[in-house]
C-alpha positions in Angstrom: 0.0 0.0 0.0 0.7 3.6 -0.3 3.5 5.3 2.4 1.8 7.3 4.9 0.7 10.7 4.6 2.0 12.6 8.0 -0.7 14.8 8.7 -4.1 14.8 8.2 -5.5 18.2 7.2 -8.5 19.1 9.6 -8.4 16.3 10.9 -11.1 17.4 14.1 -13.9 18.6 11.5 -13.2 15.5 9.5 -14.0 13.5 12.6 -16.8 15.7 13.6 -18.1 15.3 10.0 -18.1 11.9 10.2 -20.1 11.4 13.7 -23.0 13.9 11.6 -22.7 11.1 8.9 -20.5 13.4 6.3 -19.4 10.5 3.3 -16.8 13.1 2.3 -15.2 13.3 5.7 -15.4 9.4 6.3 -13.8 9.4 2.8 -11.2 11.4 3.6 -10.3 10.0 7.4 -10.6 6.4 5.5 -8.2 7.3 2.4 -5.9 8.7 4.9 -5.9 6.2 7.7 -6.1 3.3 5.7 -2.3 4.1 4.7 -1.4 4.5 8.5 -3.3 1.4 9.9 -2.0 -1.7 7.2 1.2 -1.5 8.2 0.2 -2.2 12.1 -2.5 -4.7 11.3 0.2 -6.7 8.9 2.8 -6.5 12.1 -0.3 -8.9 13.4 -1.3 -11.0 11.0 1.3 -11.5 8.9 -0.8 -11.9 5.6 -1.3 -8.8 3.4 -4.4 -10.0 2.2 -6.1 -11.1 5.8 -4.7 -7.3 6.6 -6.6 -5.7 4.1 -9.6 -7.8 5.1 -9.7 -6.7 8.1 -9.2 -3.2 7.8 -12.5 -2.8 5.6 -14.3 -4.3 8.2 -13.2 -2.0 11.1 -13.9 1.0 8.6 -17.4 -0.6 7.9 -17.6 -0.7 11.4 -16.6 2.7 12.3 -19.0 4.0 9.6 -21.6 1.9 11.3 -20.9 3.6 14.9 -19.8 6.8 13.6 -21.8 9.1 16.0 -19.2 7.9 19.2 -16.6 10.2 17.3 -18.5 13.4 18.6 -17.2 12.1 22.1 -13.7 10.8 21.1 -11.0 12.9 22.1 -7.8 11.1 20.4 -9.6 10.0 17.2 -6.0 8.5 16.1 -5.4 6.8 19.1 -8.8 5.3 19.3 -8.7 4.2 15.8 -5.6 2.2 16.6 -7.3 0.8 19.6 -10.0 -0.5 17.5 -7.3 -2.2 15.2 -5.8 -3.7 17.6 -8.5 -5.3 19.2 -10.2 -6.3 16.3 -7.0 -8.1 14.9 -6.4 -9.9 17.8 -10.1 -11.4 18.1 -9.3 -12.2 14.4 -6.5 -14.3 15.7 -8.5 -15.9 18.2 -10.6 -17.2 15.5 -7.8 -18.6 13.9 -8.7 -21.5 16.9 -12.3 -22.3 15.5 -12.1 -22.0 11.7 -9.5 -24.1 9.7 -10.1 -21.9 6.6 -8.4 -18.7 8.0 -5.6 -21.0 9.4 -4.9 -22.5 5.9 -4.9 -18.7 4.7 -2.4 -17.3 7.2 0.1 -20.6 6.7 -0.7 -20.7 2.8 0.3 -16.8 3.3 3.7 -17.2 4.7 7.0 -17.5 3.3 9.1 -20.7 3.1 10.2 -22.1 6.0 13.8 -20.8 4.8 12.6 -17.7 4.5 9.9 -17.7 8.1 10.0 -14.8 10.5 10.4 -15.8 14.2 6.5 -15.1 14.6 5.7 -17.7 11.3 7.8 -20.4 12.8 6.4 -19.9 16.4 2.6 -20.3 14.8 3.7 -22.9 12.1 4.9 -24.9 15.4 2.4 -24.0 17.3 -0.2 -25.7 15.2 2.0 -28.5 14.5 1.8 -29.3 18.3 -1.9 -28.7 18.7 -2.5 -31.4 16.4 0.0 -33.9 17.9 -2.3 -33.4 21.0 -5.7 -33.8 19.5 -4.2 -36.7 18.1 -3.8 -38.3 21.4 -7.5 -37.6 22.9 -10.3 -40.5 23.0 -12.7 -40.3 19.7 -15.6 -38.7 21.1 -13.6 -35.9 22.3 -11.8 -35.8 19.4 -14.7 -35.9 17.2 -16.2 -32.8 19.9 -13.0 -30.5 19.4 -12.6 -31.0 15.6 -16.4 -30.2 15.0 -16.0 -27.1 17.2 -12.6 -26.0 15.9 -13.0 -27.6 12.4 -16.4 -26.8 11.5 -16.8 -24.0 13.8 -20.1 -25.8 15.3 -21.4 -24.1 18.8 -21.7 -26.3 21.6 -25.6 -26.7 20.7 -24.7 -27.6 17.7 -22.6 -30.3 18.1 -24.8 -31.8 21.1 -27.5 -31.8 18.3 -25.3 -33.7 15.9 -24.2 -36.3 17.8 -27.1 -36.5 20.4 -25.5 -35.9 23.4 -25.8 -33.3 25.6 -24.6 -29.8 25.9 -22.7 -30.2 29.3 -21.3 -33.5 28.1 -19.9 -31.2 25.2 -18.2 -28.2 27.0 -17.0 -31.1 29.6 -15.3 -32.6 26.7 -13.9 -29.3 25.3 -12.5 -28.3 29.1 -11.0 -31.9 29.1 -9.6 -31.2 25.4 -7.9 -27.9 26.1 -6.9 -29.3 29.1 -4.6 -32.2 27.3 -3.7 -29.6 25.0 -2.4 -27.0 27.0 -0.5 -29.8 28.9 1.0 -31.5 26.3 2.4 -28.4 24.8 3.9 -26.9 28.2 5.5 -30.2 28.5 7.1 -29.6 25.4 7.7 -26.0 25.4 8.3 -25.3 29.0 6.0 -22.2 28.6 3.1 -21.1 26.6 3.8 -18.4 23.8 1.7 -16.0 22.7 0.4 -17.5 19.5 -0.4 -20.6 21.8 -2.3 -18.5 24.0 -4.4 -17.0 21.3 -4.6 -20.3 19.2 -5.7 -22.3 22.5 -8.5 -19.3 23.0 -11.9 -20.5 23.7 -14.6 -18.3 23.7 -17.8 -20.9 24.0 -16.2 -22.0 27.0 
């Protein structure tokens, strides 16, 4: 993408203009701040593509909830914060949909060529599925249907007609092994463990 322009002319009646629903303001902040925010969202994700994504979606967002800019003090600083945690519950989603994970490893370089942060996720994953390897089918079958297929706990007690507690019991047991196996091997959790070992339907 573009290099960053410096300053953004205005910039407080642009925001003001957008909170009053202006399309030229929103233009304008989004043109500009589009330029600053891809290279921070990219630090994060790694995949220029994914990064791109993403950024639409918090400007859809932002256009969405643009009346909270007439009480936003830092704009800038707020925008960033919106990036930020937007990215990183995009992470945690890696967990609980294969597709995205396929897109972020399809996404980076060779293993030659792999940043410290690639190699830490590439292994990462490797490990996970070491462990799910080892659990009994059923829980298997209840952690690849929720991390796989992205099914909710409902779901999958639906499916396989058992019920809902005897599904998030399995899932506690699951992340359990996981998480165990993995300290054993690492010593301590990284990050991208962390985020990748994230369950929200917990």
């Amino acid at each position: 993408m573009a290099k960053a322009i410096h300053k953004l002319m205005n910039e407080a009646e642009l925001f003001a203009g957008l909170a009053k629903g202006d399309e030229q303001a929103f233009e304008a902040i989004y043109r500009h701040y589009t330029r600053r925010l891809f290279p921070y969202v990219q630090k994060l994700l790694k995949t220029p593509e994914l990064s791109e994504e993403l950024i639409q979606d918090i400007f859809v967002q932002i256009w969405m909830n643009r009346h909270v800019f007439a009480h936003v003090e830092y704009p800038a600083s707020y925008l960033f914060s919106i990036a930020n945690r937007q990215a990183l519950k995009y992470l945690k989603k890696v967990a609980s949909d294969a597709r995205i994970l396929k897109k972020i490893m399809d996404g980076s370089e060779p293993y030659s060529n792999e940043t410290e942060e690639q190699i830490i996720l590439r292994e990462s994953v490797e490990a996970i599925n070491l462990a799910v390897a080892q659990l009994p089918d059923q829980r298997r079958l209840i952690w690849e249907l929720s991390r796989n297929e992205g099914l909710s706990h409902d779901q999958i007690a639906e499916r396989l007609s058992i019920s809902k507690n005897t599904v998030k019991n399995q899932m506690v047991q699951a992340l359990k092994h996981v998480r165990n196996f993995i300290d054993r091997r690492a010593g301590v959790l990284s990050v991208s463990i962390i985020i990748l070992l994230s369950d929200s339907k917990l």
